[in-house]
N, C-alpha and C positions, 0 to 999 in steps of 0.2 A: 523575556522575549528571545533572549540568546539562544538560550537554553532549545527551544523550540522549535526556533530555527536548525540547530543541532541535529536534534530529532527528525526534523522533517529532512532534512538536506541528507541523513542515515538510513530513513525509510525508502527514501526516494532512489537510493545507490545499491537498495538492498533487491528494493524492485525490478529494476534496472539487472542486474546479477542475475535474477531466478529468471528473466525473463529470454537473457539470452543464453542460460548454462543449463535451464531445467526443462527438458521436452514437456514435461506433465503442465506445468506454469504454463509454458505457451497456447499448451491447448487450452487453459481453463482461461486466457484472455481472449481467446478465441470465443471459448464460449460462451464468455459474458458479452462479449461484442454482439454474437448474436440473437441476444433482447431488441436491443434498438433499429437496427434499418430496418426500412418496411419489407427489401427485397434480400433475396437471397440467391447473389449471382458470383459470376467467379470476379467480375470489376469490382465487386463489394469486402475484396478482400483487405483491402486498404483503411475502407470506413470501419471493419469490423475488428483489426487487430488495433484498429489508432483508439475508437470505441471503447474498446477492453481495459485498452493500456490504460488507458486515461481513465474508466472508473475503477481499475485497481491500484491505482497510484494513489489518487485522492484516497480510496479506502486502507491504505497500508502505512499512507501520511496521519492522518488519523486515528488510527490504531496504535502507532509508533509515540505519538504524541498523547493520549489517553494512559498509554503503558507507562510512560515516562511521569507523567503526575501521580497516577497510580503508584508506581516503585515510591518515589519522591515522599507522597504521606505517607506511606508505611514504615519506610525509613526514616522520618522524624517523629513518629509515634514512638515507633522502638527505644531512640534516643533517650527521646523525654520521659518514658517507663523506665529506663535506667535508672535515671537521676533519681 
């Protein structure tokens, strides 16, 4: 569970990084944001980047946490082929 927390709390500071240091990132949270509101106004700028943020987090949390199990059995396969 540490472990995961690790990962998540890695993902989530990596997110957090691209979001404010990579122009290209922030457009694509832009533009995931706008999937969801029904309108598209310039007051929607707020719901559209918090929108984004938030499903690219959850998706980068998740990914960072798949990748870490993933590594994890590969590297205890390895191990136990040794032996």
């Amino acid at each position: 569970m540490r472990r995961m927390l690790v990962v998540g709390g890695a993902s989530l500071g990596i997110h957090i990084w691209l979001f404010f240091l990579v122009a290209g990132y922030r457009e694509l949270v832009f533009r995931v944001g706008l999937l969801f509101p029904h309108h598209h106004d310039v007051a929607d700028i707020g719901v559209v980047g918090g929108t984004g943020f938030a499903v690219l987090a959850i998706a980068i949390i998740v990914a960072g946490i798949l990748f870490e199990r993933l590594f994890r059995s590969l590297w205890h396969g390895t191990r136990e082929s040794a032996e």
